[in-house]
N, C-alpha and C positions, 0 to 999 in steps of 0.2 A: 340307149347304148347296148343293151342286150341284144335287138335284132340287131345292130353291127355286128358283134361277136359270134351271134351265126350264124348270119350270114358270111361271114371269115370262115367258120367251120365247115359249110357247106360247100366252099368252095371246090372245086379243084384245079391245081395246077397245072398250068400249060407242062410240056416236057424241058427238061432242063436245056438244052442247046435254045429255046427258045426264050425260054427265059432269061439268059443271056445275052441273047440279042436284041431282045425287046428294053433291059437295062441299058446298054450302050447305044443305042438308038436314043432313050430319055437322055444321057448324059450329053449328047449332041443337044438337045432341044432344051433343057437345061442351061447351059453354055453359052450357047449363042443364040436362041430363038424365041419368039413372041410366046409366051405361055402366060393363060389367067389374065389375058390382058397387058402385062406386060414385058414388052422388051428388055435385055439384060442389063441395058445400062439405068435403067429405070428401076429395077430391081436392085441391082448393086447400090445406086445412090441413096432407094428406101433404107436397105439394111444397116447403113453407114451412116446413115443421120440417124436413125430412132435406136439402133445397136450402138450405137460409137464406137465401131471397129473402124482403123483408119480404112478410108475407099480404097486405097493400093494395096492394102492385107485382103479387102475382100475379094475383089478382082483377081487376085493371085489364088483364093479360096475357089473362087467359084471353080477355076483353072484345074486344082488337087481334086477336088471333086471328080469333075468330069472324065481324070486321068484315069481314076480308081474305077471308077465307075465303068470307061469304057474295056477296063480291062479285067474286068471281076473276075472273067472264068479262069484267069490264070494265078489270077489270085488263091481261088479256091481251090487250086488244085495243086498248089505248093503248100496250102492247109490242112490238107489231105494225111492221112497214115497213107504212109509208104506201102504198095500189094494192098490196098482198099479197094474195091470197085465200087460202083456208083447205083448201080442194076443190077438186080436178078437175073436178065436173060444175059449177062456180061459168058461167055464163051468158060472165063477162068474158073466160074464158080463150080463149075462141072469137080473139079481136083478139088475144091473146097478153097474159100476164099474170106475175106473179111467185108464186110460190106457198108457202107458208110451211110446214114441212114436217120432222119431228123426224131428230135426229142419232142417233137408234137408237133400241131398246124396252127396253131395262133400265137404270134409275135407279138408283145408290147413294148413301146420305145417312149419312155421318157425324154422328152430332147431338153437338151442344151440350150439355152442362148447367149454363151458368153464369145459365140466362135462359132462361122457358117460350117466351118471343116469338119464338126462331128458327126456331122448329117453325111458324112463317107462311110460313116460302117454300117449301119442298118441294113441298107440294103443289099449286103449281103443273107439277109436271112431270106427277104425276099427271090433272091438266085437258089438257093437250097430247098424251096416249093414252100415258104412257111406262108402266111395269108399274114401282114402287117399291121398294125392298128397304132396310126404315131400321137401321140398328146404334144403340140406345139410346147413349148416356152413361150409365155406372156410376155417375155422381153423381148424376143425377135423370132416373130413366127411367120417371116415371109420365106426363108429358104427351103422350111417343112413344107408349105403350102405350096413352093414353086418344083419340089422335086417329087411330089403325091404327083401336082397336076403334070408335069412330064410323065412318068408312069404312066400313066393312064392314057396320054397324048399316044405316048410309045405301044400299048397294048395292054396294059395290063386292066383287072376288070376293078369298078367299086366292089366286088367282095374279094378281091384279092390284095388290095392296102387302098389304108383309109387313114383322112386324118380328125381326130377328135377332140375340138379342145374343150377344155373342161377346166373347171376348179381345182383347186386342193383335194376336196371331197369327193372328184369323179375322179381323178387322178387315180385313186385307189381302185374304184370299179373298173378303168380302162387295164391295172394290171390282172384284179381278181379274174378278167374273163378271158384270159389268154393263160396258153400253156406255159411261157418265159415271158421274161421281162427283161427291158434294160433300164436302168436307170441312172441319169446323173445328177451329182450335187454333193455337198459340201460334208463335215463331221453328222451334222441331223439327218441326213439323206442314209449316212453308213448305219446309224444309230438303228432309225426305222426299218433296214430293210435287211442288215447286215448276216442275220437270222437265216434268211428267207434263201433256202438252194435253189427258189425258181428264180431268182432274179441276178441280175449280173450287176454289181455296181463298178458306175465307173466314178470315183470320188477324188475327194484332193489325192491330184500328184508329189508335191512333194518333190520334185526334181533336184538334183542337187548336183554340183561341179563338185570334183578332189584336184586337190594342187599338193604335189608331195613335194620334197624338197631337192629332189634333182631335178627339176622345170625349175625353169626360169618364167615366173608369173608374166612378163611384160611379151613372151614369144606369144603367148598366149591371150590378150588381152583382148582382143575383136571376139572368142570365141566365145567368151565370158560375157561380154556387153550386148552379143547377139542373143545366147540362152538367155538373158533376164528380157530383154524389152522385144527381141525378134518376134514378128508377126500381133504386132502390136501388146507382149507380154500377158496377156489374157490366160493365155492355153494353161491346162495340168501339165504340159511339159517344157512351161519356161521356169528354168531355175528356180526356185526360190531360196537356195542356203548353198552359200561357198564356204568349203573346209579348206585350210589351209595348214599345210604340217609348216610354222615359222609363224613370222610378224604378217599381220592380217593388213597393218597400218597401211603400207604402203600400196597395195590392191584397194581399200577400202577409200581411199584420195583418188585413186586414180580412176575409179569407178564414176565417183562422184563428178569428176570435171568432165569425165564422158556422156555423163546423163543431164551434167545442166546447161549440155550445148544441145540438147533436142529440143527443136520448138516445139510450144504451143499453139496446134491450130482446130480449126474448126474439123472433125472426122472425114468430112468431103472433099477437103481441101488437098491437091495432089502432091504437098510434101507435108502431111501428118504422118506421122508414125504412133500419136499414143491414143490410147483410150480414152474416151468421153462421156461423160452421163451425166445426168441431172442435177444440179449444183448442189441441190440439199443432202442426196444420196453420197455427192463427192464430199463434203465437209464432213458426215457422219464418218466417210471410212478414216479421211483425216482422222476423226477425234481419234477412231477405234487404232489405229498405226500408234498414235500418242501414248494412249494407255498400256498400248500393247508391247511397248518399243521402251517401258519404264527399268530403269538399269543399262539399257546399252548408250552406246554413244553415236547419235545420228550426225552422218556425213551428208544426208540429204533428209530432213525427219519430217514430221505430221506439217511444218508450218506451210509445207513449199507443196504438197502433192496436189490440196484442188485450186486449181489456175484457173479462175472463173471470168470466160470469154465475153460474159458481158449480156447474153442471151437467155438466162437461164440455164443456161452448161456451164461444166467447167472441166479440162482436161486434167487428167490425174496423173502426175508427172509422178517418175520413179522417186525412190527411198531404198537409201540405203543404210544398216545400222550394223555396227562393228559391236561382236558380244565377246565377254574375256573368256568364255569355255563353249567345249562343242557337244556340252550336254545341258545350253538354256534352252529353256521352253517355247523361246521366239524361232526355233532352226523347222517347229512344224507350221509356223504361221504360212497361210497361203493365200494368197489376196487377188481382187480382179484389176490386176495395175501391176506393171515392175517393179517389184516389193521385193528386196535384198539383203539376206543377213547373213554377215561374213564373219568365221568364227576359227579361234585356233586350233590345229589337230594334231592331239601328240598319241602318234601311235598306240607306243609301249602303256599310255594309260585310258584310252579313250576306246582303240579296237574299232571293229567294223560297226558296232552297235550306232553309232552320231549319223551312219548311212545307208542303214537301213530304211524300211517302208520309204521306197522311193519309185517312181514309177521310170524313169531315165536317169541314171548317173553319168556324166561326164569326168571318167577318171582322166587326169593328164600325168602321167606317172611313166616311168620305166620299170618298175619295177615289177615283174613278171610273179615272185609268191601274192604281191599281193593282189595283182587282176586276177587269179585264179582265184582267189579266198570270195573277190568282187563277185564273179561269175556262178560261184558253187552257193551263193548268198541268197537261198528263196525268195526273199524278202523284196529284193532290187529284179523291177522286173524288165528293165533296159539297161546294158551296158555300152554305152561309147568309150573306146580309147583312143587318146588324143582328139586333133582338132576338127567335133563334129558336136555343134550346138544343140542342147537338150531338144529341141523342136524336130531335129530333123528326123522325115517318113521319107518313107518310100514303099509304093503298092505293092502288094503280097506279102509283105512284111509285118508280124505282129506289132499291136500296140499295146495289149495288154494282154498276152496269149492271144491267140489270134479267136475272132469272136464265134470261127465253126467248133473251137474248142468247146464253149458250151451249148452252142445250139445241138449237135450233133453228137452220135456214137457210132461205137461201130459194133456189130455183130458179125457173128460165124453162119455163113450160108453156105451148102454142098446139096448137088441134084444131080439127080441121073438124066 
């Protein structure tokens, strides 16, 4: 692992126009084409049977992917400070300029596998000249492996991104030998690393809908059913906690008869929509929803979520649970399944605090003081108002600041 990391270091960077082009070139190849041996629908049906991401959520991923990807450079430069240049020989810097300019040359990327679409950000550092070094997920390490080997298909070299899998125990050395890091995962993931200014975590979302009392909850009711379970409910930013200023009752019914007409099917099968894994893995979360879910009142609870297909899987149908305040302990639960807890908001004594740490809020409100209190709220680092489901991206657009915020700085350069 050492000589990867210096040879990472020794690298150097193609020029940036090209390394944009050699990016959206992989994201073509990617996409649509034979890579590592396999074709994409051979890929797509790997990911979705040993991931249990429904096959029409990865299909539509593979999709986001490639959109991003082919269009990085504009991405990056909507990322950008405003009067940044990119170069020294830029003409501007003569008057004196700011110059935008990476915080080292070795990248590390903890990946994900709860969701092929996280594998969209990384390679933005690779566009900014950084040399990569990704550590798959042991739960689905085919879309790392499938988007290194484009890369490379596309131009880029083995010391310019690599992928590394490893342990627990090398996991650590893949970040000690790079300048940043990214890493995903859960409360333990923020514990270990939370500390550490070279690393970026990307940890539970937390997403959460506001329903105030001048909506009418039922106008709204598809937008709501979409944030918990859309994109097969996996993501940090499907729902997990609906506020409601009123009676929760009547959303918390209506949720339920919506989620228990979603079938149960096999991940591959072309009308699944929920998530799948291993039967023993799906009863444990059961039990942990039960324990966890002790005090509220389940509208959908631990008995019904693993639906065991009969194969050794079993799909993990939503839950949802109605809690009497919007300050119980269940509103930070965040689970890998549509896991829903709907809870009452009374302004005048609750406050912005029940909506904080969240990483998208779905406010549905009129009322104008309090989306600005929303908006001014560090804490909350996506606001949607009105009807726009906690899931939804779009390229160039930050997810959690946008990720050249920590790769990058900028400095003062002036030449004669």
């Amino acid at each position: 692992m050492s000589r990867t990391h210096s040879a990472l270091r020794r690298a150097e960077p193609a020029p940036p126009d090209e390394r944009v082009r050699r990016i959206a070139a992989a994201a073509d190849l990617f996409a649509t084409g034979t890579v590592a041996g396999l074709g994409v629908a051979e890929y797509r049906l790997l990911v979705s049977r040993v991931g249990g991401v429904p096959l029409t959520e990865v299909a539509s991923a593979v999709d986001r992917i490639a959109e991003r990807l082919r269009d990085i450079g504009t991405g990056l430069a909507q990322a950008r400070p405003a009067g940044a240049v990119t170069d020294w020989r830029d003409p501007l810097v003569r008057g004196g300029r700011a110059v935008h300019t990476r915080r080292g040359d070795v990248f590390a990327v903890h990946a994900a596998g709860n969701h092929p679409g996280t594998h969209s950000l990384w390679p933005e550092a690779l566009a900014l000249g950084f040399r990569v070094a990704v550590r798959p997920s042991r739960r689905e390490p085919f879309t790392p492996h499938r988007l290194v080997s484009a890369l490379r298909l596309a131009g880029f070299g083995n010391d310019e991104v690599t992928l590394l899998p490893t342990d627990h125990a090398g996991a650590d050395a893949v970040l000690r030998g790079a300048d940043l890091g990214l890493v995903y995962g859960g409360d333990d993931v923020v514990r270990k690393y939370g500390a550490d200014p070279t690393v970026l975590l990307q940890g539970p979302g937390r997403s959460k809908i506001l329903l105030t009392a001048d909506v009418d909850w039922r106008d709204h009711l598809d937008t709501i059913v979409d944030s918990v379970a859309g994109r097969g409910g996996t993501g940090c930013v499907n729902a997990t906690a609906v506020l409601v200023e009123g009676d929760p009752t009547p959303l918390c019914e209506a949720l339920a008869e919506r989620f228990s007409a979603l079938p149960s099917l096999p991940p591959e099968h072309p009308e699944a929509v929920l998530p799948v894994q291993p039967a023993a893995g799906a009863r444990a979360l059961a039990e942990y929803v039960g324990r966890r879910a002790e005090g509220a009142r389940p509208w959908l609870g631990a008995d019904t979520v693993a639906d065991e297909l009969g194969d050794g899987s079993a799909v993990l149908r939503p839950a949802v649970h109605q809690l009497d305040r919007a300050t119980a302990p269940q509103l930070g639960a965040e689970l890998p399944f549509p896991c829903v807890w709907v809870a009452p908001w009374r302004p005048a004594d609750d406050g912005l605090s029940p909506l904080r740490d969240t990483l998208v809020l779905t406010a549905l409100t009129h009322q104008e003081p309090l989306l600005d209190r929303l908006l001014a709220d560090p804490t909350i680092a996506n606001l949607y108002i009105g009807d726009h489901p906690t899931h939804w991206m779009r390229p160039g657009l930050p997810h959690d600041g946008h990720l050249s915020d920590f790769l990058m700085r900028t400095k003062t350069l002036i030449r004669t």
